[in-house]
N, CA, C and O atoms as a Maestro MAE file, in Angstrom:
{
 s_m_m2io_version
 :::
 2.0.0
}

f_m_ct {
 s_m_title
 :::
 protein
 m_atom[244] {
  # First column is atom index #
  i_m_mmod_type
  r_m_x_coord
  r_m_y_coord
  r_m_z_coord
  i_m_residue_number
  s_m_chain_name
  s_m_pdb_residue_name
  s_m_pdb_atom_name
  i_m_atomic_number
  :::
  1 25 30.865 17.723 -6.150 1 A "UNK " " N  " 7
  2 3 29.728 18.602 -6.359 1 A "UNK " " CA " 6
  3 2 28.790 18.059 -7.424 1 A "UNK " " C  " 6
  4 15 27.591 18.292 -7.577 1 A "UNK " " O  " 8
  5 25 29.761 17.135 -8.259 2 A "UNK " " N  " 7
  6 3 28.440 16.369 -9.328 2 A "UNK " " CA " 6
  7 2 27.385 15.224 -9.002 2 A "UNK " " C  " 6
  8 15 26.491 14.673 -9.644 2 A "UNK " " O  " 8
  9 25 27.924 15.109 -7.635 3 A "UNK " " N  " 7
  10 3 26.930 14.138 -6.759 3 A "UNK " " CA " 6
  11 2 25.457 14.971 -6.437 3 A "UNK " " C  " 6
  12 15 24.345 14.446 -6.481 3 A "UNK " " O  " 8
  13 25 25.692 16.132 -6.167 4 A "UNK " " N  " 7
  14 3 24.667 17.159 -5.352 4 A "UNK " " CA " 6
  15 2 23.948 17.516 -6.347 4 A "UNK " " C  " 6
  16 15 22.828 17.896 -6.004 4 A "UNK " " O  " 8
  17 25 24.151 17.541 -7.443 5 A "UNK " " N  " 7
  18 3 23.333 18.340 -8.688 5 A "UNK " " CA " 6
  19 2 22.985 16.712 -9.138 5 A "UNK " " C  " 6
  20 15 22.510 17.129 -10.194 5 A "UNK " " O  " 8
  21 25 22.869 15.736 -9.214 6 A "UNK " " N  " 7
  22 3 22.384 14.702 -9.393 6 A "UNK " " CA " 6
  23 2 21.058 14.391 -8.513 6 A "UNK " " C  " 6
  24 15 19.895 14.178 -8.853 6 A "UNK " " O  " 8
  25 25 21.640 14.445 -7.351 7 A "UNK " " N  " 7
  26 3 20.692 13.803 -6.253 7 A "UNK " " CA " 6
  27 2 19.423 15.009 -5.935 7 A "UNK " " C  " 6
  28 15 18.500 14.820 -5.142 7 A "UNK " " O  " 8
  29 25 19.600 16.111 -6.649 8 A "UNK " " N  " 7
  30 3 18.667 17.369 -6.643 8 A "UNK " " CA " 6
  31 2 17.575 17.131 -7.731 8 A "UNK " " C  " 6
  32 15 16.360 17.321 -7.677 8 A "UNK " " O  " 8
  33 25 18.784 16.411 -9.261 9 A "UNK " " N  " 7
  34 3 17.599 16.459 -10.285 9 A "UNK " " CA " 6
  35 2 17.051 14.951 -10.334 9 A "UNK " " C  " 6
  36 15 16.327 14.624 -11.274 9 A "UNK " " O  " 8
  37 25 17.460 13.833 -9.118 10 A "UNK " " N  " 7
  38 3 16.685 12.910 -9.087 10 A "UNK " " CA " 6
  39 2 15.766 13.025 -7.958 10 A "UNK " " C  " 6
  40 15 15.100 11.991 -7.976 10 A "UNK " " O  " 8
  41 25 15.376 13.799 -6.936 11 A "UNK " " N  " 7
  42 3 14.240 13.926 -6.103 11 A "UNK " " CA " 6
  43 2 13.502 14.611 -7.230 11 A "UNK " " C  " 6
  44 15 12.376 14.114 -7.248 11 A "UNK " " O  " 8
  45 25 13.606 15.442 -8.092 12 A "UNK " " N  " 7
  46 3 12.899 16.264 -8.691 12 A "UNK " " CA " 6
  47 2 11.955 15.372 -9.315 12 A "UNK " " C  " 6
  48 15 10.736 15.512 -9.419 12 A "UNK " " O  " 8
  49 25 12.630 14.518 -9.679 13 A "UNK " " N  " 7
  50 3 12.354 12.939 -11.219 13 A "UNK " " CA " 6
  51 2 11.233 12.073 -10.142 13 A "UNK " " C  " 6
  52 15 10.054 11.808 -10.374 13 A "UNK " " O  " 8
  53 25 12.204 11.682 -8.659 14 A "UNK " " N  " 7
  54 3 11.176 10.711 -7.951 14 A "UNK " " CA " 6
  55 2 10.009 11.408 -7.627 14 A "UNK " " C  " 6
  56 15 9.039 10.725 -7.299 14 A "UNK " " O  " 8
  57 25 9.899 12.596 -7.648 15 A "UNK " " N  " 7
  58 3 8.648 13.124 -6.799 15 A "UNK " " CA " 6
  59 2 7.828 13.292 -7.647 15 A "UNK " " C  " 6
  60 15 6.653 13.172 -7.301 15 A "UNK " " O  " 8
  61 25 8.177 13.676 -9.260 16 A "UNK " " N  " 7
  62 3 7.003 13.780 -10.545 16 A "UNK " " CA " 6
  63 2 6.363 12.295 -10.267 16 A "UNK " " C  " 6
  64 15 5.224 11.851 -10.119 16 A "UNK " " O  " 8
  65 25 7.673 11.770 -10.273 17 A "UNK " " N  " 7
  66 3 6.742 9.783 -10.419 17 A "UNK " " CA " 6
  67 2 6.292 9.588 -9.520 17 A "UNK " " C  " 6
  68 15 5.216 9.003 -9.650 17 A "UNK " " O  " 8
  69 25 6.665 9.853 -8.247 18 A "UNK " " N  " 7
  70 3 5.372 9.361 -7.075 18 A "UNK " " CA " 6
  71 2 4.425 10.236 -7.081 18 A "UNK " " C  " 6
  72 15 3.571 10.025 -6.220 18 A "UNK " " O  " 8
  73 25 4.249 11.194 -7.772 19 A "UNK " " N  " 7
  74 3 2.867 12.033 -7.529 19 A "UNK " " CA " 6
  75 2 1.998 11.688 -8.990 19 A "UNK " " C  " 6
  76 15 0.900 12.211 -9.180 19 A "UNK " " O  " 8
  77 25 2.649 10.703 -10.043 20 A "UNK " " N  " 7
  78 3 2.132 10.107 -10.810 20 A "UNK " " CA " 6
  79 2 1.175 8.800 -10.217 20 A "UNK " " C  " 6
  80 15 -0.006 8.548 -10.459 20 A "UNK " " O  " 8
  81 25 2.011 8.182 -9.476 21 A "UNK " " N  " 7
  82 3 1.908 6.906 -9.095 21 A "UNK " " CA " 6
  83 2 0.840 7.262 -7.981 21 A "UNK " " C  " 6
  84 15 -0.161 6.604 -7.700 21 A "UNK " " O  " 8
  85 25 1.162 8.145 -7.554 22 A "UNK " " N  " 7
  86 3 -0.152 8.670 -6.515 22 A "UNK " " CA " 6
  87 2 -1.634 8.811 -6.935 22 A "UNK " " C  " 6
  88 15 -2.663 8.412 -6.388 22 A "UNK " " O  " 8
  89 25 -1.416 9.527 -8.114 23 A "UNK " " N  " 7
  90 3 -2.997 10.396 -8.748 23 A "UNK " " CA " 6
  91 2 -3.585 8.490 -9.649 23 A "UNK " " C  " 6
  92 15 -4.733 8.100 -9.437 23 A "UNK " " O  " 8
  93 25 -2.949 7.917 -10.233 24 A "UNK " " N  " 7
  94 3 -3.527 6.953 -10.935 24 A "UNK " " CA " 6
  95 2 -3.387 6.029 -10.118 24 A "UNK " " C  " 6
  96 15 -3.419 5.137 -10.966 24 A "UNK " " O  " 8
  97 25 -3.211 5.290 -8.837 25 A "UNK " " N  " 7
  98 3 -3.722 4.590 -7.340 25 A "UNK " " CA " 6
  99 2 -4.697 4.861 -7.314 25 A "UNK " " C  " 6
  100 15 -5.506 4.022 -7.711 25 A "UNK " " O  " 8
  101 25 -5.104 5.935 -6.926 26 A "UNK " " N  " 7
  102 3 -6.445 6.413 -6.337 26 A "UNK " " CA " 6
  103 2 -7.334 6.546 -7.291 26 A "UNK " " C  " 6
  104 15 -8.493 6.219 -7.037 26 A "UNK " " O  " 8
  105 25 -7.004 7.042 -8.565 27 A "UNK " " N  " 7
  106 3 -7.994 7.046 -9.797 27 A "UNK " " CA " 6
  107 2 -8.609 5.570 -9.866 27 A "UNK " " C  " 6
  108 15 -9.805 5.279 -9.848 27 A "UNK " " O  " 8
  109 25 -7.217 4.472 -9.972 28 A "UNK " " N  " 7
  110 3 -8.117 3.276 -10.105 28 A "UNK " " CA " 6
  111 2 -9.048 2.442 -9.108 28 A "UNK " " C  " 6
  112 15 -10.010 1.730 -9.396 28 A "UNK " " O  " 8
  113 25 -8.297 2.829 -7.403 29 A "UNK " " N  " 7
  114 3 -9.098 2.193 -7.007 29 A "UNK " " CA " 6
  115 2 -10.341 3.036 -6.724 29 A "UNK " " C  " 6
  116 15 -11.080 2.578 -5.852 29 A "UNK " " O  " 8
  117 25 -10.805 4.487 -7.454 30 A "UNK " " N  " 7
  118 3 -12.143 4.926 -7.528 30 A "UNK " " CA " 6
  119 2 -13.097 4.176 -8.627 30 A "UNK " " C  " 6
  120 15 -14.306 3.969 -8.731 30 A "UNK " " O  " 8
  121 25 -11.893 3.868 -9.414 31 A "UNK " " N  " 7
  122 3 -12.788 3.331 -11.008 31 A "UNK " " CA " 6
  123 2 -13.207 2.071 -10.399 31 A "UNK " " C  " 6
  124 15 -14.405 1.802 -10.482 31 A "UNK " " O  " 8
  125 25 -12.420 1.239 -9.793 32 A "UNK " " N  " 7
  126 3 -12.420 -0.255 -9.471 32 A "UNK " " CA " 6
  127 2 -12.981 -0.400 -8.013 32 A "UNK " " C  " 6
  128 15 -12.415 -1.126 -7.196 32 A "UNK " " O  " 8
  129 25 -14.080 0.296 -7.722 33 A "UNK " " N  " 7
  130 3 -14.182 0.460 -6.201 33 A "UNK " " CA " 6
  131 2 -14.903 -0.865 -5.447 33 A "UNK " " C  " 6
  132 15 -14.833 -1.211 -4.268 33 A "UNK " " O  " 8
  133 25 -15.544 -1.406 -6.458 34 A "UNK " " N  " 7
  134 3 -16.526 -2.450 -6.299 34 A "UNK " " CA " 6
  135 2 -15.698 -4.075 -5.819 34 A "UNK " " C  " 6
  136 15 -15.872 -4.947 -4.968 34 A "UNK " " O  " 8
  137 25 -14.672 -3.777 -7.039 35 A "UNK " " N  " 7
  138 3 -13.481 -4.953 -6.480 35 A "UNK " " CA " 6
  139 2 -12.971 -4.645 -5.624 35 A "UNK " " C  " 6
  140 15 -12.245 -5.572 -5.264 35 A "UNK " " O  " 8
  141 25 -12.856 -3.521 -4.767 36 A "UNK " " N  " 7
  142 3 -11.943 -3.468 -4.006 36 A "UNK " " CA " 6
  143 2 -12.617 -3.496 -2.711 36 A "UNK " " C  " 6
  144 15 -11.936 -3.777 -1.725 36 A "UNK " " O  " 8
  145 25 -14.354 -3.143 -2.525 37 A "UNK " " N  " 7
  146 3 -14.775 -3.834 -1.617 37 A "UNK " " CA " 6
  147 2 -14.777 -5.194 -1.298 37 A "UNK " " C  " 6
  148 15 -14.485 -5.635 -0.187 37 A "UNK " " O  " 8
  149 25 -15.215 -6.090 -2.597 38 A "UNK " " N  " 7
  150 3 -15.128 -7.117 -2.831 38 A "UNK " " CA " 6
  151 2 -13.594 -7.960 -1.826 38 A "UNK " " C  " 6
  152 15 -13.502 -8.893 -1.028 38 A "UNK " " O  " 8
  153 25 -12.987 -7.341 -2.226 39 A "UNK " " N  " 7
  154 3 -11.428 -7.511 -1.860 39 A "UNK " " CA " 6
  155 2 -11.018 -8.191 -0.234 39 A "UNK " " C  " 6
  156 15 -10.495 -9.197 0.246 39 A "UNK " " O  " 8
  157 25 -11.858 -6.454 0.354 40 A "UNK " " N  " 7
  158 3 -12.207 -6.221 1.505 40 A "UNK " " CA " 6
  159 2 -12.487 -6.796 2.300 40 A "UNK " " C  " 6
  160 15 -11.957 -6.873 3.408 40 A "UNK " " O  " 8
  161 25 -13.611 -7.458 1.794 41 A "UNK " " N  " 7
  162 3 -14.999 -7.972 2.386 41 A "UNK " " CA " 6
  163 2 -13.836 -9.930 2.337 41 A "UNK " " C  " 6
  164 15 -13.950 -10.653 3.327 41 A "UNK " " O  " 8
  165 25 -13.149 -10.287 1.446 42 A "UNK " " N  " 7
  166 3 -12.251 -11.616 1.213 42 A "UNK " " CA " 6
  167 2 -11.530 -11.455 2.397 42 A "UNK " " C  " 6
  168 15 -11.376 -12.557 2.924 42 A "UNK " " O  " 8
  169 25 -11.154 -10.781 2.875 43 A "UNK " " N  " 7
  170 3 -9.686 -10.469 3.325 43 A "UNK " " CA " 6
  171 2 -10.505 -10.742 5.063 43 A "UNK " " C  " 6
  172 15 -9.620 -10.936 5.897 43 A "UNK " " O  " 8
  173 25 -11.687 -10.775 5.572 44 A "UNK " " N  " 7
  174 3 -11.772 -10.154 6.851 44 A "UNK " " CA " 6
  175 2 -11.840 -11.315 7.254 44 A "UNK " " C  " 6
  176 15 -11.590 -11.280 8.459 44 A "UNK " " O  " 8
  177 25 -12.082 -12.561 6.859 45 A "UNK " " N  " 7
  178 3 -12.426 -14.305 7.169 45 A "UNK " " CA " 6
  179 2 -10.250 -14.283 7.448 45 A "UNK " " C  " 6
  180 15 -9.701 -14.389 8.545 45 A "UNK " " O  " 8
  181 25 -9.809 -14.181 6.615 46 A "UNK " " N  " 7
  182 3 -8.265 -14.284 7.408 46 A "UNK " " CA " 6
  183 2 -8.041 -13.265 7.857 46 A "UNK " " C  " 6
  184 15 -6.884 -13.408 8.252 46 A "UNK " " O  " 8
  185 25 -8.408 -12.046 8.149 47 A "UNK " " N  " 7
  186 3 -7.801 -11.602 9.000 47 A "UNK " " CA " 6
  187 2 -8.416 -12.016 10.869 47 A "UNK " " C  " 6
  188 15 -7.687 -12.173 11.848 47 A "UNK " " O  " 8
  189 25 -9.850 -12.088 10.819 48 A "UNK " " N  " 7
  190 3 -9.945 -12.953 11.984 48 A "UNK " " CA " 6
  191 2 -9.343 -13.970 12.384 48 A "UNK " " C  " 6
  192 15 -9.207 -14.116 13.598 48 A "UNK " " O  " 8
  193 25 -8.850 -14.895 11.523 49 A "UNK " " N  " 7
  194 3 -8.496 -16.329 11.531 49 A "UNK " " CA " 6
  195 2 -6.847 -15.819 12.078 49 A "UNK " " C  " 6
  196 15 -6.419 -16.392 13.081 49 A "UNK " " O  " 8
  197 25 -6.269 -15.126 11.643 50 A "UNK " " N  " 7
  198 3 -5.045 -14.983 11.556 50 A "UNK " " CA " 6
  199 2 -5.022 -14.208 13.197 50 A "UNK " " C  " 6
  200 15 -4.155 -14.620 13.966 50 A "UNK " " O  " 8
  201 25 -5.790 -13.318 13.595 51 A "UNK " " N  " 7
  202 3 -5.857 -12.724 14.844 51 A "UNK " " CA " 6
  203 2 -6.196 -13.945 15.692 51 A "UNK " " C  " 6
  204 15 -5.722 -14.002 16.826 51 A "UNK " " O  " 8
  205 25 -6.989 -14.943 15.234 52 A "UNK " " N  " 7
  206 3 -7.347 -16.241 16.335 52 A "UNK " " CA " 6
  207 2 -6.283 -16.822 16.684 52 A "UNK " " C  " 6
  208 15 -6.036 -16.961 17.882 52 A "UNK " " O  " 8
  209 25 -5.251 -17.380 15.507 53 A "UNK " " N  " 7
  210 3 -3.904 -17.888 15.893 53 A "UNK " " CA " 6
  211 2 -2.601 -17.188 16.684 53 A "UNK " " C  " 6
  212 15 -1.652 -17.698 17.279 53 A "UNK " " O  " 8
  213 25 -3.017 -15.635 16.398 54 A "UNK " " N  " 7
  214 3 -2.152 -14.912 17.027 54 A "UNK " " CA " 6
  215 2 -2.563 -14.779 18.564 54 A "UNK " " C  " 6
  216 15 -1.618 -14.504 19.303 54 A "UNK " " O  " 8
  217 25 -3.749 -14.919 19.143 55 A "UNK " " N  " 7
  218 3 -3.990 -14.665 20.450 55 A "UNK " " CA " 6
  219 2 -3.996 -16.436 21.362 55 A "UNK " " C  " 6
  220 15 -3.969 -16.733 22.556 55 A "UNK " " O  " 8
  221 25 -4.044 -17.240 20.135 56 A "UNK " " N  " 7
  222 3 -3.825 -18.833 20.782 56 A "UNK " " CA " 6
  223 2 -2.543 -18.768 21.052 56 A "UNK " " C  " 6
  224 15 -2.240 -18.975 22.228 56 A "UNK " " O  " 8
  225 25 -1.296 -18.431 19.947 57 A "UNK " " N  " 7
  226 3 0.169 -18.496 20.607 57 A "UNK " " CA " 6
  227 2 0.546 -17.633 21.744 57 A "UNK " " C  " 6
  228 15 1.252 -17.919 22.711 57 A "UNK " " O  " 8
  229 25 -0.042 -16.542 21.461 58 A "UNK " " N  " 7
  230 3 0.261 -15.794 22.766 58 A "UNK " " CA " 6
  231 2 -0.347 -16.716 24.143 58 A "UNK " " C  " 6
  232 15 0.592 -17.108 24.836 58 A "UNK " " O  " 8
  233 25 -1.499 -17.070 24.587 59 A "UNK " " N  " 7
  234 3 -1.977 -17.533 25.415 59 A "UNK " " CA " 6
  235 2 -1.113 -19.108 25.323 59 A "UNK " " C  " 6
  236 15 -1.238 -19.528 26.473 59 A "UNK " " O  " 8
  237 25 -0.442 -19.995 24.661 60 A "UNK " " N  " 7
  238 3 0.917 -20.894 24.481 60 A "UNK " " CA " 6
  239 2 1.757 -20.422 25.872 60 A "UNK " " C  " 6
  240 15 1.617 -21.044 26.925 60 A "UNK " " O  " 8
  241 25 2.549 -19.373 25.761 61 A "UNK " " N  " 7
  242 3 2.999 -18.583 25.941 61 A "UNK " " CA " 6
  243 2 2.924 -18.431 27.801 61 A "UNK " " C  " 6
  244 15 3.443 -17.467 28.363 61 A "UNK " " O  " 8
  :::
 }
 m_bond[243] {
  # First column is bond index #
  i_m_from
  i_m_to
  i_m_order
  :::
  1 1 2 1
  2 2 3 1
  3 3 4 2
  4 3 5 1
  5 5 6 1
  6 6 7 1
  7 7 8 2
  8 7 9 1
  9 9 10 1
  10 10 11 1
  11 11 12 2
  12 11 13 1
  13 13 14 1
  14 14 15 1
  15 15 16 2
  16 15 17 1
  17 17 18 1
  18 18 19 1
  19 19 20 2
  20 19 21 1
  21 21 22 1
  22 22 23 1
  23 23 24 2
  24 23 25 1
  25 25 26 1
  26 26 27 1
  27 27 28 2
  28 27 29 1
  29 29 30 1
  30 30 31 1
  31 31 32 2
  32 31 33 1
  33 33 34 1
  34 34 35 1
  35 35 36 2
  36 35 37 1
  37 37 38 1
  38 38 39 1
  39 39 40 2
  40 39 41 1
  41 41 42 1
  42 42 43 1
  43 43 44 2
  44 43 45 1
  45 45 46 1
  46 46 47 1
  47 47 48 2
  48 47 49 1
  49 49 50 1
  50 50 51 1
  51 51 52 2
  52 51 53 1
  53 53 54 1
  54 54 55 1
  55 55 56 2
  56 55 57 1
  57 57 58 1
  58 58 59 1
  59 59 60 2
  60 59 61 1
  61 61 62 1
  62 62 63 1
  63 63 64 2
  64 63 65 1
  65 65 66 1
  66 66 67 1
  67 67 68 2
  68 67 69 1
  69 69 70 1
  70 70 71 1
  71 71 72 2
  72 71 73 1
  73 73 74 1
  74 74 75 1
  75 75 76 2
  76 75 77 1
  77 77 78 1
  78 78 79 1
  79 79 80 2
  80 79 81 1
  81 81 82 1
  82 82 83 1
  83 83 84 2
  84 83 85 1
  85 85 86 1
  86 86 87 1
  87 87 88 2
  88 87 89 1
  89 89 90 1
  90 90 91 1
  91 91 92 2
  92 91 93 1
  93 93 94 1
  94 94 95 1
  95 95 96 2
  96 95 97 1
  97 97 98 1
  98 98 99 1
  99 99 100 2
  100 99 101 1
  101 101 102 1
  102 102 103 1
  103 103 104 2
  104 103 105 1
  105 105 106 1
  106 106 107 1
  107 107 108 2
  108 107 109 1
  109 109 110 1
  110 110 111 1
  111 111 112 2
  112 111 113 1
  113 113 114 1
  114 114 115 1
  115 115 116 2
  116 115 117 1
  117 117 118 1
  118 118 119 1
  119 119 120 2
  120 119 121 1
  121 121 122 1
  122 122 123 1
  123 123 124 2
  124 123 125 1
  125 125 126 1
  126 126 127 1
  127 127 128 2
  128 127 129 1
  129 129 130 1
  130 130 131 1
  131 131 132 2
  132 131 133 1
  133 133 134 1
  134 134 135 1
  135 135 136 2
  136 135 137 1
  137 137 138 1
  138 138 139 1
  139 139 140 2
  140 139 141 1
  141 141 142 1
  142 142 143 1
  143 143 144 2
  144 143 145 1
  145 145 146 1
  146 146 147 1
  147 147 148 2
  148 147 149 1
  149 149 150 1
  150 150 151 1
  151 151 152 2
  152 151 153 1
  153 153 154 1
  154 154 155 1
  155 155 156 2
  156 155 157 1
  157 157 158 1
  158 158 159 1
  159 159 160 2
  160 159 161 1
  161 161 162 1
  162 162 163 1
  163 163 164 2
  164 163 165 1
  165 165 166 1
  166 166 167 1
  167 167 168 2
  168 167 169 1
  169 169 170 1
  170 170 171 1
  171 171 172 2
  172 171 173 1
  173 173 174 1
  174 174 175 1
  175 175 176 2
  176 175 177 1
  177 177 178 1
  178 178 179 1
  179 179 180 2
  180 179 181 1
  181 181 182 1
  182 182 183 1
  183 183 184 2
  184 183 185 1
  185 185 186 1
  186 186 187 1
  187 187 188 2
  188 187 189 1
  189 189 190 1
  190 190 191 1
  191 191 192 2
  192 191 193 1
  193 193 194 1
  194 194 195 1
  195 195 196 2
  196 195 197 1
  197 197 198 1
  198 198 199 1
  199 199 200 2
  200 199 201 1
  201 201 202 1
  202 202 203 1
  203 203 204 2
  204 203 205 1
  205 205 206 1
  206 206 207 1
  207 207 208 2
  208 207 209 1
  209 209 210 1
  210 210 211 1
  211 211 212 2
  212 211 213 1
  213 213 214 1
  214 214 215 1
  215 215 216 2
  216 215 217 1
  217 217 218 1
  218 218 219 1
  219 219 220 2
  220 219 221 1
  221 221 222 1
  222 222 223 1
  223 223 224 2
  224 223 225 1
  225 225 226 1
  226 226 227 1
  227 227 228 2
  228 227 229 1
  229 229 230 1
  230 230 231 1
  231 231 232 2
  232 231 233 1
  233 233 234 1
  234 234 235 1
  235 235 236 2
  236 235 237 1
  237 237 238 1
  238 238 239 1
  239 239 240 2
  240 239 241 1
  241 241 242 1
  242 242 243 1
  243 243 244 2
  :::
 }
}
């Protein structure tokens, strides 16, 4: 039974911290929004590139 009263007051513990970890995510990437277009905007040259190689092996195939 000292398992059950553990695993009660550690969801209690994980859920304060993920709803910590939740509210200051989103806080920063509001503060930091500019980098994170920035980010965005890096990321879409490989993600085409990476979809090009994925539809060449398939057509391998």
């Amino acid at each position: 039974m000292g398992i059950d009263k553990t695993v009660k007051e550690s969801k209690l513990i994980l859920f304060l911290l993920g709803t910590a970890f939740l509210v200051l995510g989103t806080t920063l990437v509001l503060i930091w929004w500019q980098d994170v277009v920035s980010l965005f905007r890096g990321f879409i040259g490989v993600f085409i590139a990476l979809g090009g190689l994925l539809i060449l092996y398939m057509m391998r195939e």
